[in-house]
C-alpha positions as semicolon CSV with decimal commas, in nm:
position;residue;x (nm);y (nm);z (nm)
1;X;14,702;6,321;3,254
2;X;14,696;6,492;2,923
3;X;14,375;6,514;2,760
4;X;14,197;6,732;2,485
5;X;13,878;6,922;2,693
6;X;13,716;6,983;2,329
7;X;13,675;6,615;2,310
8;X;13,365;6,584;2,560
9;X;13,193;6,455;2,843
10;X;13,308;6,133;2,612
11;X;13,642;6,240;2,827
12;X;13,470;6,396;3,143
13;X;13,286;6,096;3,235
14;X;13,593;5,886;3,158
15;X;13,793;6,127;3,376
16;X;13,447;6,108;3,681
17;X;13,433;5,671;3,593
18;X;13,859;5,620;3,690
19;X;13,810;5,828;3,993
20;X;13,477;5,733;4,159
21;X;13,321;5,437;3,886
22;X;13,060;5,652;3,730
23;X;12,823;5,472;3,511
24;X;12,624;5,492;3,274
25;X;10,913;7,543;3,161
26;X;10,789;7,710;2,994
27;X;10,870;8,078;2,937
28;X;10,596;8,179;3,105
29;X;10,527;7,949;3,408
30;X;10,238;8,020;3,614
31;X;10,262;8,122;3,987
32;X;10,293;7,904;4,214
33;X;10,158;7,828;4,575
34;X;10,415;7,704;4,782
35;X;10,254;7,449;5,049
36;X;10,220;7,612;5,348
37;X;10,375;7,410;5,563
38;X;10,666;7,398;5,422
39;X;11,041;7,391;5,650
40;X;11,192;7,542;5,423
41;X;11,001;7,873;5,376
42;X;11,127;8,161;5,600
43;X;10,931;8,442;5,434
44;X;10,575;8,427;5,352
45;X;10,413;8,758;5,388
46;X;10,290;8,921;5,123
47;X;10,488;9,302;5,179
48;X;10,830;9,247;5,208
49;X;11,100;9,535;5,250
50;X;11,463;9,459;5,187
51;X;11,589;9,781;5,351
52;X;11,958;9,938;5,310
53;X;12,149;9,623;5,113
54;X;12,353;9,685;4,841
55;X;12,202;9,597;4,497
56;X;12,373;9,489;4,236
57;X;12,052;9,480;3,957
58;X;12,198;9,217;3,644
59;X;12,216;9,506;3,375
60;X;12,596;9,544;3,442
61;X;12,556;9,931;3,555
62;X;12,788;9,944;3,906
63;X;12,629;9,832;4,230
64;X;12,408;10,104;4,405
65;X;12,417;10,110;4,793
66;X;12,193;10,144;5,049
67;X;11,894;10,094;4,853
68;X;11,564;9,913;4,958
69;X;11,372;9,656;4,755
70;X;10,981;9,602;4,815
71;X;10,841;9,276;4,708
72;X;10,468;9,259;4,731
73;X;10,248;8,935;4,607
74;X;10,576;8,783;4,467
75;X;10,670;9,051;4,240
76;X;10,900;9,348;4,269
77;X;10,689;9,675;4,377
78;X;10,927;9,925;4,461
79;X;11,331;9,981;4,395
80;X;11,534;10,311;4,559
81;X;11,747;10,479;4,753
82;X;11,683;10,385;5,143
83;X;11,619;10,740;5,222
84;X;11,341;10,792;4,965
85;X;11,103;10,467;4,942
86;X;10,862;10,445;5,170
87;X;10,775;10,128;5,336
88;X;10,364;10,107;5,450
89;X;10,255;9,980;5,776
90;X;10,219;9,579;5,797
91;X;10,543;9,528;5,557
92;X;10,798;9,250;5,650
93;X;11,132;9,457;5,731
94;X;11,464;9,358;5,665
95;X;11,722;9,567;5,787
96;X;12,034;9,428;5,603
97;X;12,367;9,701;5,617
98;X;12,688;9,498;5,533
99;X;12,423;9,264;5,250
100;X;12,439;9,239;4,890
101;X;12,090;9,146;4,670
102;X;12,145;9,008;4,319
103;X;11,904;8,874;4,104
104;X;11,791;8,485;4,147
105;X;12,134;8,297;3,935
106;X;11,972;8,072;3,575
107;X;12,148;7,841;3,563
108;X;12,133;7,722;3,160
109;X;12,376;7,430;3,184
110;X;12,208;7,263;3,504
111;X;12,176;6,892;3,510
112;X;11,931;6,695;3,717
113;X;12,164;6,443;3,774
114;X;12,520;6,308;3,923
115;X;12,765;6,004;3,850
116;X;12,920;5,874;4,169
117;X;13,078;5,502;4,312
118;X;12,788;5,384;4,525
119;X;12,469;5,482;4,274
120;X;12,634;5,550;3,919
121;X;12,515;5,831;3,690
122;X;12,134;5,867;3,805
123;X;11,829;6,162;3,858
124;X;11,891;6,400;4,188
125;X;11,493;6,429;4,220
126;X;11,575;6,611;4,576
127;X;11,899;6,673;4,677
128;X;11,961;6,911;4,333
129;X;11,615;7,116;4,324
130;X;11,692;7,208;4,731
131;X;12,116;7,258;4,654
132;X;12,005;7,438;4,352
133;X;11,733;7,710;4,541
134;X;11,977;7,713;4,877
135;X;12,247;7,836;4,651
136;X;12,052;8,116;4,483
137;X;11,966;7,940;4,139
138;X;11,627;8,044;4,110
139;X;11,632;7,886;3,757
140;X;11,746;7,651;3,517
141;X;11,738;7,459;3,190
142;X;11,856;7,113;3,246
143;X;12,006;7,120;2,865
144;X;12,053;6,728;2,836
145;X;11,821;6,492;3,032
146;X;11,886;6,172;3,164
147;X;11,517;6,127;3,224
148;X;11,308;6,403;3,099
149;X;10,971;6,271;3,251
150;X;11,146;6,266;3,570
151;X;11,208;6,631;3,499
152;X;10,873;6,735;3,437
153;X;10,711;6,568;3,702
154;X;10,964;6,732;3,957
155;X;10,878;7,043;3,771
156;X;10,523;6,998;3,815
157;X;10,568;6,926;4,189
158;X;10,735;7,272;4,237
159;X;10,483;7,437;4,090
160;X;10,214;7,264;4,270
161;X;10,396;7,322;4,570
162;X;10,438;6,984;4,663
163;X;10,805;7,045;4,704
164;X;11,088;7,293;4,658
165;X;11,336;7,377;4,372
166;X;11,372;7,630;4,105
167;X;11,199;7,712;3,774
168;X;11,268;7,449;3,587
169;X;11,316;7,426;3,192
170;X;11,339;7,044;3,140
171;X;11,559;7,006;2,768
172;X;11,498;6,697;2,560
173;X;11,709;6,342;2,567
174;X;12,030;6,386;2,445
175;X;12,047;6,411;2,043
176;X;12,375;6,209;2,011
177;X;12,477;5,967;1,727
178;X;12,636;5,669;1,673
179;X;12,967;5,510;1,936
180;X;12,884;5,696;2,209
181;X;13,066;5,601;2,534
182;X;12,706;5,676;2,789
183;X;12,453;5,405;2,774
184;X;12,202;5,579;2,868
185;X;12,194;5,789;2,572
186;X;11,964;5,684;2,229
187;X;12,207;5,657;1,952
188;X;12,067;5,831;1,627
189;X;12,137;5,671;1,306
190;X;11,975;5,850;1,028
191;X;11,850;6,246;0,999
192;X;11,521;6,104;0,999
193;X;11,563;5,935;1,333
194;X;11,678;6,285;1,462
195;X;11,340;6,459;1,351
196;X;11,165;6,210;1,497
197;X;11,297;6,204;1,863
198;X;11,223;6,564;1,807
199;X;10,876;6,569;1,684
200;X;10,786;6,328;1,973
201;X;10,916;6,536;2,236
202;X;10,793;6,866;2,102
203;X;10,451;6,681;2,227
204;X;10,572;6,588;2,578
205;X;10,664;6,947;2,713
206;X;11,021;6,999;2,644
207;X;11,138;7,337;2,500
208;X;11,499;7,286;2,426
209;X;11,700;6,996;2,273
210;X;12,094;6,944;2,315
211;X;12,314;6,767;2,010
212;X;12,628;6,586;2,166
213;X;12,943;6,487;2,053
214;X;12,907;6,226;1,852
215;X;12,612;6,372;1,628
216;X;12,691;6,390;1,233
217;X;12,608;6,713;1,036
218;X;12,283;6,599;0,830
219;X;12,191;6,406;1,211
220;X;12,175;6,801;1,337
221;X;12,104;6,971;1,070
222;X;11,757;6,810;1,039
223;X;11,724;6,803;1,430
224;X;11,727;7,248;1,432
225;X;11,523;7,254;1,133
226;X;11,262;7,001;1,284
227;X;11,265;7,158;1,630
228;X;11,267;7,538;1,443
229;X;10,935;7,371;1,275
230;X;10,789;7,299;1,617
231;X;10,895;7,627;1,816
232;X;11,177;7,461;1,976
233;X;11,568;7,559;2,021
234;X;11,881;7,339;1,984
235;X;12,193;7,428;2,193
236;X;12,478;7,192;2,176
237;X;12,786;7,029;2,315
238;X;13,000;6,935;2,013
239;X;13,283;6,755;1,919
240;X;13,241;6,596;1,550
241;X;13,058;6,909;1,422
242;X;13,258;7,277;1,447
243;X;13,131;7,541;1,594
244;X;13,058;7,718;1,261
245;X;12,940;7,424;1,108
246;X;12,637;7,400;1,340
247;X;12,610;7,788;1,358
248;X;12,550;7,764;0,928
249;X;12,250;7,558;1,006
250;X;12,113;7,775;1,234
251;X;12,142;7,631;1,592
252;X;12,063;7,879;1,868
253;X;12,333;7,813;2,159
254;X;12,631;7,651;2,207
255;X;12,796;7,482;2,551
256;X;13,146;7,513;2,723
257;X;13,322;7,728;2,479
258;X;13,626;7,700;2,305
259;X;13,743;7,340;2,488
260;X;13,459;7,163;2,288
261;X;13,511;7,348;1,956
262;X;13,733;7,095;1,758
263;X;13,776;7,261;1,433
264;X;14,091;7,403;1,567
265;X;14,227;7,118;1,625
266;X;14,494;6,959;1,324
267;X;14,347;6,696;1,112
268;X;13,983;6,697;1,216
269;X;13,790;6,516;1,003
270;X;13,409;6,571;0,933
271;X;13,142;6,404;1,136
272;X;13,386;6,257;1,409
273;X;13,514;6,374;1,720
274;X;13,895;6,374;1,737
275;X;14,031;6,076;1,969
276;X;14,178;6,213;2,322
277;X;14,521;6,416;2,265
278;X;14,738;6,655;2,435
279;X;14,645;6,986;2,582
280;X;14,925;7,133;2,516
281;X;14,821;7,197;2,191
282;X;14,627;7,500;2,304
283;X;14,981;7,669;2,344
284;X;14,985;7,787;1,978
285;X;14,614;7,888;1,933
286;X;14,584;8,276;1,889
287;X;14,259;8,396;2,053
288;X;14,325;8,673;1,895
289;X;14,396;8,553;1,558
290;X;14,181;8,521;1,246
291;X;14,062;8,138;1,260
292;X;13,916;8,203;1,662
293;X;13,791;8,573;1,539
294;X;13,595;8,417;1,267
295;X;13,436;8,190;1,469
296;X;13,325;8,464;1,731
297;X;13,201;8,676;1,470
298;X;12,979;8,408;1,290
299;X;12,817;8,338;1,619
300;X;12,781;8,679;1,718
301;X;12,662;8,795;1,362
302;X;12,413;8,489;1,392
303;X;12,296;8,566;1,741
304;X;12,421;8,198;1,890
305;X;12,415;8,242;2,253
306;X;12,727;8,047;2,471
307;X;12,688;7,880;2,797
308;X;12,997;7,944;3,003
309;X;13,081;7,661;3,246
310;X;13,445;7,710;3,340
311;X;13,347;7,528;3,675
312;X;13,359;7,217;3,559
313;X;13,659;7,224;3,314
314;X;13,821;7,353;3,612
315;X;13,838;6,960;3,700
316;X;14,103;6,877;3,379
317;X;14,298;7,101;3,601
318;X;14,239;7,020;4,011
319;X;14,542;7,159;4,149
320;X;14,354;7,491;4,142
321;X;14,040;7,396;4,258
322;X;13,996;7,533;4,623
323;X;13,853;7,341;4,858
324;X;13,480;7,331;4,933
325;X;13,394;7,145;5,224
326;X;13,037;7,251;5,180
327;X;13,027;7,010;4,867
328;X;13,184;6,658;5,078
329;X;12,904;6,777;5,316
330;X;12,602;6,701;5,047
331;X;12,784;6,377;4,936
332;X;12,653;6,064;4,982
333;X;12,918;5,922;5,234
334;X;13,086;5,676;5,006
335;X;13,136;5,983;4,749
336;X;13,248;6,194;4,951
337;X;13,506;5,974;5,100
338;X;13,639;5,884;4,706
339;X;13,595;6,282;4,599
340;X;13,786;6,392;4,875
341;X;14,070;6,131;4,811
342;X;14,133;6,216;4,432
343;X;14,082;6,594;4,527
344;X;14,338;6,558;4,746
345;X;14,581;6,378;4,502
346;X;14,489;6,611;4,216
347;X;14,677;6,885;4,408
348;X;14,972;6,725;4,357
349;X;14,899;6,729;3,980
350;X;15,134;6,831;3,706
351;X;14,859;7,068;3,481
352;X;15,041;7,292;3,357
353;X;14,921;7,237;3,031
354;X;14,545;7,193;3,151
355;X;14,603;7,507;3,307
356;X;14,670;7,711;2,961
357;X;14,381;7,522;2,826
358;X;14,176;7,675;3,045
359;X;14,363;8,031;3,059
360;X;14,254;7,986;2,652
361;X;13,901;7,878;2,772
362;X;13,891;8,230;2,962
363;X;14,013;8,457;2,708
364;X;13,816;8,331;2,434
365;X;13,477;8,415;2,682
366;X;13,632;8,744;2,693
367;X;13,672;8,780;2,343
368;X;13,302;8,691;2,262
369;X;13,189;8,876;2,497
370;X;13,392;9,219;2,377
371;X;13,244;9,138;2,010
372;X;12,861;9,195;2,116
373;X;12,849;8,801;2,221
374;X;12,566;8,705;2,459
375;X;12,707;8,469;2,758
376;X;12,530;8,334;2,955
377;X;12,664;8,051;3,213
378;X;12,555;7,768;3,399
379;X;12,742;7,454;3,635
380;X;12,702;7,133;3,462
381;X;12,708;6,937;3,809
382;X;12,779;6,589;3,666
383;X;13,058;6,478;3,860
384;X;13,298;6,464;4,120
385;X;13,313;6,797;4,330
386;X;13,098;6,968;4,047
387;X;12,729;6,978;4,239
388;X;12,410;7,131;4,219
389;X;12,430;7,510;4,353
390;X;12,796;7,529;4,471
391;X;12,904;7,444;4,098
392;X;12,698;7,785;3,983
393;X;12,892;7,972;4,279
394;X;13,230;7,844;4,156
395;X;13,146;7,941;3,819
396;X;13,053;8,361;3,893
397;X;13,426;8,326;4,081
398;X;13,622;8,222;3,771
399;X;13,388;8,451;3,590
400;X;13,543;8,696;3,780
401;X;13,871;8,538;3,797
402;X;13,831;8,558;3,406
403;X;13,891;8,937;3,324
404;X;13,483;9,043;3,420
405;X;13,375;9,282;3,665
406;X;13,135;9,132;3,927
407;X;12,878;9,379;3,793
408;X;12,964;9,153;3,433
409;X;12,957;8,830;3,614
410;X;12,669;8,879;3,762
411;X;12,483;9,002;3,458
412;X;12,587;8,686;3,267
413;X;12,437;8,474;3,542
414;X;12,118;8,645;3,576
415;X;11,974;8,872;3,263
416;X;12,168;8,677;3,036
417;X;12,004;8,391;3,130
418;X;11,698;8,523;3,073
419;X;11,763;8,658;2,729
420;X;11,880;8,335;2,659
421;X;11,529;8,163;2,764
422;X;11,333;8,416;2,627
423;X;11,210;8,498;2,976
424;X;11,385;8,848;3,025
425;X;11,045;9,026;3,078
426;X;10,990;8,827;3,390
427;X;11,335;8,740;3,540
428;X;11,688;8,782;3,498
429;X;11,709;9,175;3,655
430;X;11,606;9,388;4,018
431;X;11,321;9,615;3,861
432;X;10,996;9,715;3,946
433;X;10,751;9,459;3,812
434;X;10,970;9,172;3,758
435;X;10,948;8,850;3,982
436;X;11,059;8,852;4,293
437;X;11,378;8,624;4,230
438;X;11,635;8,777;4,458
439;X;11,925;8,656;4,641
440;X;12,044;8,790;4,959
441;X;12,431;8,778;5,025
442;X;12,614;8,870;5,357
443;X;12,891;9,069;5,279
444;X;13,036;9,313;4,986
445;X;13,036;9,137;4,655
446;X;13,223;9,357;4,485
447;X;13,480;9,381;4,745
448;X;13,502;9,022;4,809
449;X;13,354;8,777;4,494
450;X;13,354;8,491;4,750
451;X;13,028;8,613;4,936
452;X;12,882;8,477;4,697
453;X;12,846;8,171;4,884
454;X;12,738;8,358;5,206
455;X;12,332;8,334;5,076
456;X;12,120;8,398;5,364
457;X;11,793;8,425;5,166
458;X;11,673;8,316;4,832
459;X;11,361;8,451;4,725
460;X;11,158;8,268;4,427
461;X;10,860;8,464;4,325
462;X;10,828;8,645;4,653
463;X;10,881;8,350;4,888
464;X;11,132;8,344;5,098
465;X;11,379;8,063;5,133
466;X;11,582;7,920;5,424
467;X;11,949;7,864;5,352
468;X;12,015;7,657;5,614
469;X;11,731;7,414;5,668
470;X;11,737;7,386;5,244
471;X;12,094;7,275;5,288
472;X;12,086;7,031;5,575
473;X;11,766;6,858;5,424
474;X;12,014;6,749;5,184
475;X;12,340;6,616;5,355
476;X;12,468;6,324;5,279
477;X;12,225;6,279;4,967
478;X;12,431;6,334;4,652
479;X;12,481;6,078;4,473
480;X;12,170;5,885;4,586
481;X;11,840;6,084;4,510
């Protein structure tokens, strides 16, 4: 199959609807109590001491062995050498040689829900918030609802304690315009229509909004200047608006990267999103060249954050996708039994010319980054083996696979993150005083990027998660609730 990436989940869900019938916080959250009888807590007390792991802190400097990390009332107390910190009499000990500790993963491009044969495209109220914590996402931003009340109230049970799952930043509806494929979308027609989905849900306890593809340029331009009005931020997966179009009027992210920025594409035409072509034209775009440079320096120069989420353009190509059995293990049955059908297929795939797309897709991370760009990165678990949790893994090992240093990959999915949010003073880095979000690997990251999905512990403001009974509560459940 030869399609153009840049052209959308307009594509993506075409791509998840052949194969398996899909259909269509605040910065500062307050602490919360987890219920006390909760399975899935492992660690409760309120001194912990992680002693001789490996930490690799979210600033980028190089991982610092043997160090020990004290966590007392759900924030960081105390971060050193082994040999130097002391740990005081009643503390929790962890003795963890041969372990890794990175900061809890925030996830920005994290959606609350999944497309698959049996249920169609609809909310995972439980399986994602548990997949999401068991895989060391500690946070996320949904950044395009299907059901943003939904979203709060499952944020409002976490932080009641009522049940598990991360910090949750629920983003607005979907600000898409007219033809779009999804029916579960509201179709804008006017600018003034776009201000005033805005304006209502400034009131309802959303932070962020995300345009889609099929938004005109007056549609978005009033949308960021209404939700600039309201304190609100707009991030964006385009299509019929260029990057540097939307970057002019001031939006604050942007989603995927290069394989949704059409205005390199020949004969674009304003306000629409260019009809499904080959890949192959990727062959002759020059990341290095003037048009892409200009591009990376506008949104660099204009402080536009990008979400990286290489996982789940990694399904236009599925011959290299490895295989996960960990992800036909959360699938509802009939899901898994279609997923694991057109996975196996797919690796019989011709993609060659997927494969540059994405090669393109890398490099042009790379290149934003190297310009003073801030990445940060996030799964976008919509579809077929792209899930809650194991999607964010996948993504820190192309990260890696990319050209960054594990030190890089994890700062992009951590501290990033949190600069992104606006929540950097609380999360997103192993310090003294910051949260206690903290992930607990077994095995040498650095060494071996693939630990990453050997999490033993999460912890999520000083509470300590189990893995295991996290994961099992949840087998079998993707794709139904």
């Amino acid at each position: 199959m030869r399609v153009m990436p840049g052209s959308s989940y307009r594509m993506l869900f075409a791509l998840a609807g052949a194969v398996i019938g899909a259909t269509g916080a605040d910065a500062q959250a307050p602490a919360a109590a987890p219920h006390p009888r909760s399975p899935f807590i492992s660690i409760d007390t309120a001194v912990v001491a992680l002693e001789h792991v490996t930490i690799i802190d979210g600033t980028g400097t190089p991982a610092r062995p043997d160090q020990t990390i004290i966590v007392e009332q759900g924030k960081i107390q105390t971060v050193g050498p082994a040999a130097s910190v002391a740990v005081r009499a009643g503390a929790r000990v962890l003795d963890l040689p041969g372990h890794t500790v990175i900061p809890g993963i925030i996830g920005l491009h994290d959606h609350m829900y999944y497309g698959s044969a049996i249920a169609g495209t609809r909310s995972m109220l439980t399986s994602y918030p548990h997949l999401f914590l068991a895989s060391g996402v500690t946070t996320i931003r949904t950044t395009g609802s299907l059901d943003p009340y939904q979203e709060i109230n499952v944020r409002a049970a976490i932080e009641r304690g009522t049940t598990v799952g991360p910090d949750i930043i629920v983003t607005g509806p979907y600000l898409q315009g007219r033809n779009s494929s999804v029916s579960w979308m509201h179709e804008m027609s006017t600018p003034e229509d776009a201000r005033r989905l805005v304006r209502y849900w400034s009131e309802e306890g959303v932070t962020w909004f995300k345009a889609y593809t099929q938004i005109t340029r007056d549609e978005l331009r009033a949308a960021i200047d209404e939700a600039h009005k309201h304190g609100m931020k707009v991030t964006a997966h385009l299509c019929s608006v260029g990057f540097r179009e939307a970057v002019d009027m001031g939006i604050d992210g942007l989603e995927h990267g290069l394989l949704t920025d059409t205005e390199f594409w020949p004969g674009k035409q304003p306000d629409v999103c260019p009809v499904t072509t080959d890949s192959a034209q990727y062959d002759a775009l020059d990341i290095d060249g003037p048009d892409v440079r200009r591009t990376i320096a506008d949104m660099v120069s204009h402080h536009v954050a990008l979400t990286s989420t290489l996982g789940v353009f990694e399904l236009y190509s599925p011959s290299r996708i490895p295989l996960d059995p960990r992800v036909y293990d959360a699938l509802a049955p009939g899901a898994a039994t279609v997923v694991r059908a057109w996975y196996d297929s797919a690796q019989h795939k011709n993609d060659t010319a997927e494969r540059i797309a994405f090669g393109k897709a890398m490099a042009f991370e790379r290149a934003f980054v190297k310009a003073g760009g801030l990445l940060g990165a996030g799964s976008d678990p919509c579809c077929l083996t792209e899930i809650a949790g194991y999607g964010d893994q996948r993504n820190f090992e192309l990260l890696v696979e990319a050209g960054f240093t594990t030190e890089q990959a994890v700062q992009i999915m951590t501290s990033n993150g949190a600069k992104v949010l606006g929540i950097s003073d609380r999360v997103g880095t192993i310090a003294a005083g910051k949260q206690a979000d903290l992930v607990v690997l077994d095995g040498d990251l650095v060494g071996h990027p693939s630990a990453i999905r050997s999490i033993t512990t999460v912890f999520r403001r000083g509470v300590g998660y189990d893995v295991a009974a996290l994961t099992a509560s949840v087998r079998g459940m993707v794709g139904l609730k």
